[in-house]
C-alpha positions in Angstrom: 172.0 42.7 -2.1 169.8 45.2 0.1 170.2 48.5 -0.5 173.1 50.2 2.0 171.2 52.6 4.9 173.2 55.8 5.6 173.0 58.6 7.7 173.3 62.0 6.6 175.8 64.1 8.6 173.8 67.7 8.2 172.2 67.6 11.2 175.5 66.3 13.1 177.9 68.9 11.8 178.4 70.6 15.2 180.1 67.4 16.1 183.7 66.2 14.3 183.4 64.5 11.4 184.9 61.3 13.1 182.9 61.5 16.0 180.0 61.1 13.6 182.1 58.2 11.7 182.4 56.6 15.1 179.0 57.0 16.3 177.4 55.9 12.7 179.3 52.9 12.6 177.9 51.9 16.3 174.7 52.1 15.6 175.3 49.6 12.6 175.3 51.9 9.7 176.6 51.0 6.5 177.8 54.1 5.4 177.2 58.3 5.3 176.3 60.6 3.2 178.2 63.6 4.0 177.7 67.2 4.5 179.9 70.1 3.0 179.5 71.9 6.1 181.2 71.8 9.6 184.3 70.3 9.1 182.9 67.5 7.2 183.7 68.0 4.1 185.5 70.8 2.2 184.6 71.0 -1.5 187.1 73.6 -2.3 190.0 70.9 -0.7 188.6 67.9 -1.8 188.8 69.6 -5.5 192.3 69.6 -5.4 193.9 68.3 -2.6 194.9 64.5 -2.5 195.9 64.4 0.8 192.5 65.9 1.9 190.5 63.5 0.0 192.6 60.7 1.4 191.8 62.0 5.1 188.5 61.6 4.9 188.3 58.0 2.7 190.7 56.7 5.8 187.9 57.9 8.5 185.2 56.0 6.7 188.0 53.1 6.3 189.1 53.4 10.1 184.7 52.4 10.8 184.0 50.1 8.7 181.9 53.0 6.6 181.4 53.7 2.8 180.1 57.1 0.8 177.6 56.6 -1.6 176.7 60.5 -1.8 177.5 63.8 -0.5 175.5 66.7 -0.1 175.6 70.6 -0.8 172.2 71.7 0.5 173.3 75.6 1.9 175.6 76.8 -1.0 173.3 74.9 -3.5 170.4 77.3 -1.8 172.2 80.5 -2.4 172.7 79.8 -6.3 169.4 81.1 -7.3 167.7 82.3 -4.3 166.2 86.4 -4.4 167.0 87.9 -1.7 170.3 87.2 -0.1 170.2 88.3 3.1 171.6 88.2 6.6 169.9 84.4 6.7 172.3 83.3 4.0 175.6 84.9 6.1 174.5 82.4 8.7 174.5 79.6 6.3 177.1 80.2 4.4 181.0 79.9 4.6 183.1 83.4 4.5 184.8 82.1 1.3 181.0 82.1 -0.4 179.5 84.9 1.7 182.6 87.4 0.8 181.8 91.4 1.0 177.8 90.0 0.7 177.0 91.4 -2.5 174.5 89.2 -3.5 175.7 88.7 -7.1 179.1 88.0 -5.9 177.2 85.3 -3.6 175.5 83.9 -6.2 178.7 83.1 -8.6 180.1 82.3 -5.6 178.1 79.5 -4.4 178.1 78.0 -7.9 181.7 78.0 -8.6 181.7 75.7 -4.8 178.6 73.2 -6.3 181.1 73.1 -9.5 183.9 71.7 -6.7 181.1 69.8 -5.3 180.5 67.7 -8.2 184.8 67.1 -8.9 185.2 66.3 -5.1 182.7 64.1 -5.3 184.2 62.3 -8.4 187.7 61.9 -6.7 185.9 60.2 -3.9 184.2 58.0 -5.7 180.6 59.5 -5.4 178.2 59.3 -8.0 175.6 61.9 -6.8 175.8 65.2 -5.1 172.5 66.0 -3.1 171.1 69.7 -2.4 169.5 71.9 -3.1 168.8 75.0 -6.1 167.5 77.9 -4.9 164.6 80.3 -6.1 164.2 83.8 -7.5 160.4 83.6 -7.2 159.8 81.5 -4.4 158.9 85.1 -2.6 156.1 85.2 -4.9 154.6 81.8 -4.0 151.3 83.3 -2.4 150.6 85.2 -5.9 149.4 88.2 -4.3 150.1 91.2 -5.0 149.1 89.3 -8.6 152.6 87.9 -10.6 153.3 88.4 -14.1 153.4 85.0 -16.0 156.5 86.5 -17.3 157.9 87.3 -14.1 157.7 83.4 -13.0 158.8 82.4 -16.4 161.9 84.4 -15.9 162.4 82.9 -12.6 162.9 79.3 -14.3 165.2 80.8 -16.9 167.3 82.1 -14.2 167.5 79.0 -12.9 168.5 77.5 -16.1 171.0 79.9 -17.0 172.7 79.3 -13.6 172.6 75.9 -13.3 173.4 74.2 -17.0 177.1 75.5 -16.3 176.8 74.0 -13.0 175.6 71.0 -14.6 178.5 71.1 -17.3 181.1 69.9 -14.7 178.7 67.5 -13.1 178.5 65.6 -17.1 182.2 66.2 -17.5 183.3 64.7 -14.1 180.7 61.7 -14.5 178.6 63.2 -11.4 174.5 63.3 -11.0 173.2 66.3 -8.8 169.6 64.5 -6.7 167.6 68.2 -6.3 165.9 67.5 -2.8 162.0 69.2 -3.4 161.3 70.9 -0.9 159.5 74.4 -0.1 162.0 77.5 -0.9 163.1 75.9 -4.1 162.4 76.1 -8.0 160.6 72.8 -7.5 159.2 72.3 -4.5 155.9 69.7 -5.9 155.0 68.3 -8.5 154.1 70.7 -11.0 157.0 72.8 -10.0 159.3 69.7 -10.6 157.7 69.4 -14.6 158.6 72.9 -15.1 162.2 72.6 -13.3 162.4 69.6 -15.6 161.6 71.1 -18.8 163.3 74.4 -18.0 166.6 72.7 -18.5 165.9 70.3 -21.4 165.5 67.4 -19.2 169.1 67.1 -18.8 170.3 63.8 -17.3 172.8 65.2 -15.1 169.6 67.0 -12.5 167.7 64.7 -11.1 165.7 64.1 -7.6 166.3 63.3 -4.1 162.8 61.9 -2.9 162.2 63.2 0.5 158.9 62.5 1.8 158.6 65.2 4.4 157.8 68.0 2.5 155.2 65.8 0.5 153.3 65.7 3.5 152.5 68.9 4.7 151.9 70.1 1.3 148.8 67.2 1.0 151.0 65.8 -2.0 151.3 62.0 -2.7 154.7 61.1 -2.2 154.4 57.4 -3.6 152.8 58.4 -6.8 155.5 61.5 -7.2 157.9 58.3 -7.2 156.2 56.7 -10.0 155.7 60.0 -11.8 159.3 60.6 -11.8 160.9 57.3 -11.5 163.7 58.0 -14.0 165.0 60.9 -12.5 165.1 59.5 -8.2 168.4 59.8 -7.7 168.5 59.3 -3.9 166.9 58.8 -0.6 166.5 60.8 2.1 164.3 59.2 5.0 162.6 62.0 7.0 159.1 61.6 8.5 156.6 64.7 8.8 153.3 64.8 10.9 150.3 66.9 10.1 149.3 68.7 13.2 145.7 70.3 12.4 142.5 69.8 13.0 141.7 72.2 15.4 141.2 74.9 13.3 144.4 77.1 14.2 147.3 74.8 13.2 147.4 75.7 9.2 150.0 74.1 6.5 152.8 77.4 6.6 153.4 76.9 10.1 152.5 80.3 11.3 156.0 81.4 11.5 156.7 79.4 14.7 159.8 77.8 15.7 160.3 73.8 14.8 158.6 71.8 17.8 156.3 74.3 18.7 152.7 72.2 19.2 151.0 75.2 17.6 152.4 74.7 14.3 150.3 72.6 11.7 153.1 70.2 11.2 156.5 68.8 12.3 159.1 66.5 11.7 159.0 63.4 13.5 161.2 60.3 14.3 161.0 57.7 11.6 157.6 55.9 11.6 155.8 57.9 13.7 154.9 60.4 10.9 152.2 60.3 8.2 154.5 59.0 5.2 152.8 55.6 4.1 156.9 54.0 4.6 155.5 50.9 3.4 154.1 51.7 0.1 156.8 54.1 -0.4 159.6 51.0 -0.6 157.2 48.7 -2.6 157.4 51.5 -4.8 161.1 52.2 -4.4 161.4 48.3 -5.7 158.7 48.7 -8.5 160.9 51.4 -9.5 164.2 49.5 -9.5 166.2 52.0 -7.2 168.7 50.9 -6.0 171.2 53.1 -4.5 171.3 54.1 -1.0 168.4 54.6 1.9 170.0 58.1 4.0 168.2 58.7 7.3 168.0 62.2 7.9 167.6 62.9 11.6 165.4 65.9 12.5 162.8 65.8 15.3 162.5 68.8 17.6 160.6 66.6 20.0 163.3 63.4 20.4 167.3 63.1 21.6 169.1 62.5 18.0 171.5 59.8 20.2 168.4 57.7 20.5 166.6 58.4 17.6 169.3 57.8 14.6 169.7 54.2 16.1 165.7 53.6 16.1 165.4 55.2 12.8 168.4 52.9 11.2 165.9 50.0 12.8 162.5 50.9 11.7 164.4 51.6 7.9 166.0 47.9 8.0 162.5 47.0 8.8 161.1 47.9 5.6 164.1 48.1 3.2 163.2 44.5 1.9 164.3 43.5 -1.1 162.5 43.2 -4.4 161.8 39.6 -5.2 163.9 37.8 -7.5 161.1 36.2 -10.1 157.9 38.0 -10.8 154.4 37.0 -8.9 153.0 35.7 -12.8 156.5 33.9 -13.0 155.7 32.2 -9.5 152.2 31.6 -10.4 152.9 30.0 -13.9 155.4 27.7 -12.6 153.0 26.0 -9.9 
């Protein structure tokens, strides 16, 4: 059976979670992978609350949709991250954001990734997508020089807030897919070996392989696949193109707004980008994943209404399935 493309709602959450249903199912997708922002999705409710859960399963049902994961990307972020600021108020719900104390924040966000994980679980969802936070990314440049210890400490702070997050996601049966990404404890590949071993290697973390933020960052995101092929958890599908070459566009992006030309890269439309797509789902079938393929819209440059529907086409192009005998099995047998 090929593996079910979705579309993630975090870019649509200005729109009605139905609306998103309706258009989703439209453009021939088989399912969503849902937000907990806008009024997509609640964690708090859908921790508790049957009827709330049920509401949402009979949207999907009403369009022919399923859930295979649900995501937690802006509460997930203010877990860990040093500073809380005014840019995490914008981000966050008032329940989280509370008198803005940024310890309060912090235990905040986690108790809502705790309900993440037993929402998820009531609906049926084996992974929860998002993403961790950092104490130290502000020290990513190294200069004024760090302290070893200081970065060390960063990855014990992430440990020591997110193995009891973790507990519930073991206790309710959930997996949480880290997406690695820039701003986060891992955010490449040696960052991911440290995340990694900073919490024992615990089944419940694993990855959400987004290709995007290889790109820009010169990292191989098919290898990173192989490399860590026990812990992909999920896909996201976002293309990234590199934009230099001229000798002013450089890899941070200048501090530019997304879309702006000057920038060294941007996201793209599905294809159009610099991930090597093909290789990428030879190696998703070398690998044996085989959950779902999310499409997460986000180009600056293209209407979303035409590009989610080319996207879902370009990723049906390419999701083919791994054969069912081996090449030497098909060889022998001639």
């Amino acid at each position: 059976m090929a593996r079910p493309v979705t579309l993630f709602t975090g870019q649509w959450a200005d729109l009605p979670f139905e609306e998103v249903a309706r258009l989703a199912a439209g453009w021939g997708y088989d399912g969503l992978e849902i937000a907990c922002w806008g009024d997509h999705l609640d964690p708090w409710r859908g921790a508790e609350d049957d009827a709330y859960i049920q509401s949402r399963l009979d949207v999907l049902d009403r369009y022919g949709l399923s859930v295979y994961a649900i995501s937690n990307h802006l509460k997930g972020q203010a877990v860990c991250d040093d500073p809380i600021d005014e840019r995490h108020r914008d981000i966050l719900s008032d329940r989280v954001w509370g008198d803005g104390e940024p310890e309060g924040v912090r235990r905040r966000a986690a108790e809502e990734m705790k309900m993440t994980a037993r929402t998820a679980a009531r609906l049926g969802v084996k992974t929860v997508v998002g993403f961790t936070g950092s104490s130290i990314w502000k020290y990513v440049a190294m200069f004024p020089p760090v302290k070893a210890e200081w970065v060390d400490a960063g990855y014990q702070d992430f440990a020591d807030r997110w193995n009891p997050i973790l507990d519930v996601f073991d206790e309710v049966g959930v997996r949480f897919a880290h997406e690695v990404h820039p701003s986060e404890i891992a955010y490449d590949y040696w960052t991911t070996v440290r995340t990694l071993e900073a919490i024992g290697h615990r089944e419940a973390f694993g990855l959400n392989w987004d290709p995007s933020h290889f790109v820009w960052q010169d990292l191989d995101p098919v290898g990173f696949m192989w490399d860590f092929k026990d812990r992909i958890y999920h896909v996201d599908c976002k293309d990234a193109k590199r934009r230099v070459g001229n000798g002013r566009n450089g890899r941070l992006g200048s501090h530019l707004p997304w879309g702006d030309p000057r920038r060294g890269w941007d996201f793209v439309s599905t294809g159009r980008g610099d991930v090597p797509w093909e290789d990428a789902f030879r190696m998703l079938n070398t690998i044996g994943y085989d959950g779902p393929i999310s499409v997460e819209w986000e180009d600056a440059g293209m209407n979303r209404l035409e590009g989610a529907p080319a996207a879902l086409e370009f990723v049906r192009s390419l999701a083919f399935e791994k054969p069912e005998a081996s090449f030497d099995a098909a060889f022998a047998a001639r």
